[in-house]
N, C-alpha and C positions, 0 to 999 in steps of 0.2 A: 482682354475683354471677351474674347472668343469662349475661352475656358470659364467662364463667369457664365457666360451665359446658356455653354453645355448643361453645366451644374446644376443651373434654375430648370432647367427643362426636364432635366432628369428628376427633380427633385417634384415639381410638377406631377410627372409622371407616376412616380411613385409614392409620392404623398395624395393625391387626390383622387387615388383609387377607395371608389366606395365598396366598402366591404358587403355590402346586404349582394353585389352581384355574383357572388361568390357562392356555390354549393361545396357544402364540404361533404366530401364522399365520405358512403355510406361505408358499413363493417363489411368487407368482403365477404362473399363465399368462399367456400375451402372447408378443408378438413381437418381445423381448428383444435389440439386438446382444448377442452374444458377453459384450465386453469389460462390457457395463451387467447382464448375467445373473448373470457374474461378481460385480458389486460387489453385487447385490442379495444371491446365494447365500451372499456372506462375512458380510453383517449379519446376514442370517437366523440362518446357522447360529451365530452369537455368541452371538446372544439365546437363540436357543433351547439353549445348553449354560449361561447364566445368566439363566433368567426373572425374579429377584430381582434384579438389577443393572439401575437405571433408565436410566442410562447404556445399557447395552446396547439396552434396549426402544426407547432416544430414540433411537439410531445407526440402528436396524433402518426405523425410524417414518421419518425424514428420508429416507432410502435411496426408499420407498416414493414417500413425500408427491413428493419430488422429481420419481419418473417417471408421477406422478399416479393412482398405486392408492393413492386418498382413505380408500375403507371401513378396508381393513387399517390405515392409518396410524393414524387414528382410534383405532383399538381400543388398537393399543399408545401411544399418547400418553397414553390415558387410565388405561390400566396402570400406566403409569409416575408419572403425577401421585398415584395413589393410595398407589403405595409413599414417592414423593417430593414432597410434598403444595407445598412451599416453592420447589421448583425452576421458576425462569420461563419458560428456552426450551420447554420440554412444555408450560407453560398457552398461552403464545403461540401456540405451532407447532399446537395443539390446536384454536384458533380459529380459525386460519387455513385449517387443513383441513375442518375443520365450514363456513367460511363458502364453500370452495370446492363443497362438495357441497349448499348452498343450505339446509344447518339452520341459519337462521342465532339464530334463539334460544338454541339450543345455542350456537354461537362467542359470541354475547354474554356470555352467563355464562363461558364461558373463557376471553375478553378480559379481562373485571372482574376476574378473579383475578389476570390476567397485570399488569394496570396497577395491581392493590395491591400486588404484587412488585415492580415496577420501572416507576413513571408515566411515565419519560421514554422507555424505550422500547414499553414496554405501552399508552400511552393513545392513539396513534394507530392501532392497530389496532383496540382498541373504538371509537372512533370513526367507521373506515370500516363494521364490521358493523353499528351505529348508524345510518347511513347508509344502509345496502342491507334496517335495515326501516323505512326513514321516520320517524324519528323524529331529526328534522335539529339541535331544541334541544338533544335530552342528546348528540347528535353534536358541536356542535359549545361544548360544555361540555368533553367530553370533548380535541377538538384545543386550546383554551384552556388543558386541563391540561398536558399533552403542551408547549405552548409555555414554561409555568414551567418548568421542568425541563431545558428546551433549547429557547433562542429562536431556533435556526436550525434547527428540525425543518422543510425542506422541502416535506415532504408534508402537516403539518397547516395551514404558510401557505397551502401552496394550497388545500384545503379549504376553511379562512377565508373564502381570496378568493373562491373559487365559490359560499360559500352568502350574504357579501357582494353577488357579483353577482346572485346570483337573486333577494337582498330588492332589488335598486337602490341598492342603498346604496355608490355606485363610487367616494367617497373612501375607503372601509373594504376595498373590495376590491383598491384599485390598492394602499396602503400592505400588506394581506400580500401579496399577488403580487409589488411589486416587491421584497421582504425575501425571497421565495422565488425571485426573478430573481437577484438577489445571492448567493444560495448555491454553494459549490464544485460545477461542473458539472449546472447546473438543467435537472431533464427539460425537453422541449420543449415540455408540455404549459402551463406556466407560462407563455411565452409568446403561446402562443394563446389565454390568459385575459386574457393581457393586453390581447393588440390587442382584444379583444371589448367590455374597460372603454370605451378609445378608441372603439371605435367605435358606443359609447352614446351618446357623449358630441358625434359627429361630428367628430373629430379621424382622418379619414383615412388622411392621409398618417403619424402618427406609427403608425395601427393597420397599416399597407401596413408600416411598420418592422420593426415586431414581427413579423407574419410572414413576415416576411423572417428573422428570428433565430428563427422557429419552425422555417421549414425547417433551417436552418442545424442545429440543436439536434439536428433529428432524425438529420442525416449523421454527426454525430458518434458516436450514440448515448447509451446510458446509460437509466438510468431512478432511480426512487425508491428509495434504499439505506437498506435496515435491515439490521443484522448478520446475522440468522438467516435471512430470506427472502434474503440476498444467498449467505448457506452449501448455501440449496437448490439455486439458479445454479450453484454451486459444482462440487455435487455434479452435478450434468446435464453440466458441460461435461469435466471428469475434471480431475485435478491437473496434471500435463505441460503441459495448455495451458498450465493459469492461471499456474504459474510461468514459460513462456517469456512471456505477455505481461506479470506483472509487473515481469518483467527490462525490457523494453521500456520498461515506465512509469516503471523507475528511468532509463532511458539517457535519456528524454525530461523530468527531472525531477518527475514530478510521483510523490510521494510516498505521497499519499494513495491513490491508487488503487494504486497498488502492494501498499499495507497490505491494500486488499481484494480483491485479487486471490490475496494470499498466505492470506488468511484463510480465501478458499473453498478454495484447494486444500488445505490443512489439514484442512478439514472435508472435502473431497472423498475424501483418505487419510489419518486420522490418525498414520499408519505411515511418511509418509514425512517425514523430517528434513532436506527443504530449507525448504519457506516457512517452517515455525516456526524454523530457523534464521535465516534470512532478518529476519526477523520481528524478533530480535533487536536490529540494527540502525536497523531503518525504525522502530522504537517511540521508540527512543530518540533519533533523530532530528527527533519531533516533539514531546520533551520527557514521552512518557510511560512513564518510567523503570519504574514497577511492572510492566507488563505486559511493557516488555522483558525485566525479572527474571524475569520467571514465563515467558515464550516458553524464554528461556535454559535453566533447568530442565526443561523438557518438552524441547526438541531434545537434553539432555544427555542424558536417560533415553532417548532412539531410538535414538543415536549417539553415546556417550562422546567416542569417539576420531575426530571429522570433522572432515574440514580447511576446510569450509565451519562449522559451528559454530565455532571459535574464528577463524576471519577475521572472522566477524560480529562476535564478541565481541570483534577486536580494534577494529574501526572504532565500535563502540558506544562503546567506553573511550574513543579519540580525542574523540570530539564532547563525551562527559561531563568530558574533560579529566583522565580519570587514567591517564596516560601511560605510568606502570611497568608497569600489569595488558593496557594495550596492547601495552607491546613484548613483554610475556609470552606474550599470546594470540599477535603475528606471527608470535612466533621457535617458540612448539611447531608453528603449521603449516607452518613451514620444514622443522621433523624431519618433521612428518605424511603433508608432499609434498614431495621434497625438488629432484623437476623443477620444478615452479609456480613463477612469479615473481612473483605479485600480492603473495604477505606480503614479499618483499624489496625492492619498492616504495612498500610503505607504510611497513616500517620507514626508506627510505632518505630518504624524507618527514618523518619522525619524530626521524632523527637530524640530517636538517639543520635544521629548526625550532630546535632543543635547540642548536646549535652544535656539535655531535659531526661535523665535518666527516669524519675518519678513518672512522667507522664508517659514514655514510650514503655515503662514495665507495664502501666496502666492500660494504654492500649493495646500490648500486647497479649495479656490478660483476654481482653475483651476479645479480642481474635480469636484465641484459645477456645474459647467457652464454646462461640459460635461454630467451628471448624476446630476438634479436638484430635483432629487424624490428620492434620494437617502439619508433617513430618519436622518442614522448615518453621513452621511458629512454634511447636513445641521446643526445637533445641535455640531460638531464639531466648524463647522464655525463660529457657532452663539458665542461659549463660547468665541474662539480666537479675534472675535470681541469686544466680553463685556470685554475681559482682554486689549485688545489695547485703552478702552475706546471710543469707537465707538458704542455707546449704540443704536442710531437708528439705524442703521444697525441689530447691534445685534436684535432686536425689530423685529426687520421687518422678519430676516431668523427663529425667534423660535415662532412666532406666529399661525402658523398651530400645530396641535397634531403631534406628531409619532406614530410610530407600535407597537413597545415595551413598555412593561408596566414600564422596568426601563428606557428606552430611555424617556418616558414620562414624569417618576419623575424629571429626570433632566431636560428635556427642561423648566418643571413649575417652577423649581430651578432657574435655568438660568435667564427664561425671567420676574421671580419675581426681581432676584440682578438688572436687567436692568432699571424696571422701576423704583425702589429705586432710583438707581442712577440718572436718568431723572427726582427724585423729584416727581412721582407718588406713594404716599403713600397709598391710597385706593387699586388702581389696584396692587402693588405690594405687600400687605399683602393680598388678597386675592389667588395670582397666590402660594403666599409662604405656603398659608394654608392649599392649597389643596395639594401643592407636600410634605408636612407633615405628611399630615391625606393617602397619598396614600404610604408613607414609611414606617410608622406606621403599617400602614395594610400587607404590604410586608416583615417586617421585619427588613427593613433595615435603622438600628440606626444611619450609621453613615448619610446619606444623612437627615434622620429625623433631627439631631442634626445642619443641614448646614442651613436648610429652618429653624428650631428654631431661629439659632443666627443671618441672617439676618431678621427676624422679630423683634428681641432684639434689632436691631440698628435702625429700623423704630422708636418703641416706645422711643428709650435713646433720638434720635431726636426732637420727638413730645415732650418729657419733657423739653427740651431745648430749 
């Protein structure tokens, strides 16, 4: 009954707060670029045309907190936790700016809230404000919780391992360090824990290793990634970058950072409908289908009608494997853009898979036309030609080189089977010899064995 009636009182409290008694602070002074004056002046003046909208108060807050006007930020996080008592990022982002400006009793108590809302990302912040007032047990109580909840949380392994190390206890502190060495791109800071175990232990040369992989860690970059403190990055660096380098982090595979990269720039401008576009895609690429649902919905509501929203959405269907709502998403951004050749490359991909040979020459065609220098649709074309038996043609699209040194081997492949076929036996044992003697050299058997067997059928010919 007691807890029932805490509940109501609190609930009281922060539901029957009237917003009109609320100023929302104004744009600070400072020495502002331009383009950062700008984004601070568009939160402000949000907020301040909806002071009842926590949403607003949080966007204005972040805005702030970002370019480190702490006080203001403060005020309105705290605004906003009282209209929206349940909402995490306010309790967390709330701590986090109280702990920057050294209250740190205050961030305490608005870590605990944050880590009742959500323990797996709320209890490593209480734990580092834990930390910064000495009190290292409910600290590291706290990164213990934070561990249940997500046993690859980086930042509280290393925690572990450091207050491990500081008890001496370097079987306890090597085992979370080296779990926090294991994590998708581990600060560097990890390793310099590391070599320190080592070198308690007088193990040297392994600790000389380590920091060798500490410097290494630091050239790379990176640091300790939580969603929200990584959306305040975000917000510093402006959206334009972050999407030119998540593109980058797609072309170099890696995935995941892509995902946060797109994630800041999102946060950086809610308004713009590439990353959450994007987003689309990269979600559901690493199997977490619901949020690419919910990305998809949000980039619809920015831009109905983008020809980057349904290419996402055509490549997301692909990987999920439902191929109809794919070729539906390529073909409306064939109408959308009707110069662009990427969806007539993906469909052309699509219908060759499926065995719709007709329609993937078809499309690829249409790639062609659009992007004629575009090394990989030409020797696509050319193959789909020499398989329809349209060998001048073929001839004609594989006659220049390509870029790649296996786009090369094949196109010699390729435009050797053609002139076989067209009964050019010189030129096509020569085209077949070379794409041999350059797979041979690459390595690669199985293409060496292809240029073999149609030179095997030149010579069984010339015996005949």
């Amino acid at each position: 009954m007691r807890l029932v009636f805490i509940l109501l009182v609190t609930c009281v409290v922060a539901c029957s707060s009237d917003p009109t008694d609320f100023v929302v602070p104004d744009t600070p002074d400072g020495d502002l670029q331009p383009a950062v004056w700008q984004q601070v002046q568009k939160a402000g003046d949000r907020a301040r045309k909806n002071p009842a909208d926590p949403d607003a108060l949080g966007r204005y807050a972040m805005v702030l907190h970002a370019y480190g006007f702490y006080e203001p930020a403060a005020q309105l996080y705290a605004r906003a936790r009282r209209i929206q008592p349940a909402a995490f990022p306010q309790a967390y982002l709330h701590g986090h700016t109280l702990l920057a400006m050294g209250r740190t009793k205050e961030s305490i108590a608005a870590y605990q809230r944050a880590a009742q809302l959500d323990p797996a990302l709320g209890s490593t912040g209480l734990g580092n404000a834990l930390l910064e007032a000495g009190d290292t047990a409910s600290a590291k109580a706290a990164f213990l919780q934070a561990l249940e909840h997500n046993e690859s949380d980086h930042k509280a392994l290393y925690e572990l391992g450091r207050l491990a190390l500081a008890a001496e206890d370097l079987g306890a502190a090597e085992q979370f360090l080296s779990r926090a060495a294991g994590s998708e791109h581990p600060p560097a800071q990890v390793f310099y824990a590391l070599a320190q175990v080592e070198k308690q232990r007088g193990n040297e040369e392994r600790a000389a290793n380590l920091l060798l992989e500490f410097e290494q860690a630091k050239q790379r970059g990176g640091g300790w990634y939580h969603p929200l403190t990584s959306r305040l990055k975000g917000l510093r660096r402006g959206d334009r970058q972050l999407v030119s380098e998540a593109q980058r982090a797609i072309k170099q595979g890696d995935i995941h950072r892509a995902i946060r990269l797109n994630e800041q720039a999102r946060a950086a401008d809610p308004e713009n409908p590439l990353p959450t576009a994007a987003l689309i895609n990269l979600y559901a690429l690493v199997g977490e289908h619901e949020k690419s649902e919910e990305a998809l919905k949000s980039a619809r509501s920015l831009d109905p009608e983008s020809a980057q929203l349904y290419f996402n959405i055509g490549l997301a269907r692909l990987f999920q494997k439902r191929l109809p709502e794919a070729e539906e998403a390529f073909t409306k951004v064939t109408k959308i853009d009707p110069q662009g050749s990427l969806a007539w490359i993906q469909l052309g991909s699509l219908y060759a898979t499926q065995g719709k040979e007709s329609l993937a020459l078809a499309a690829f065609r249409n790639a062609h036309e659009r992007d004629p220098r575009n090394d990989a649709v030409r020797l696509r074309l050319g193959v789909l030609y020499l398989d329809k038996g349209q060998h001048e043609a073929a001839t004609g699209l594989l006659a220049d080189p390509v870029a790649t040194k296996r786009g090369e081997m094949q196109r010699l492949l390729a435009l050797g089977r053609a002139y076989r076929l067209q009964g050019d036996a010189e030129t096509a044992r020569s085209r077949l010899e070379e794409a041999e003697a350059a797979a041979i050299e690459a390595g690669d058997s199985r293409l060496a064995a292809g240029a073999r067997s149609e030179i095997d059928q030149i010579d069984a010919s010339a015996d005949n």
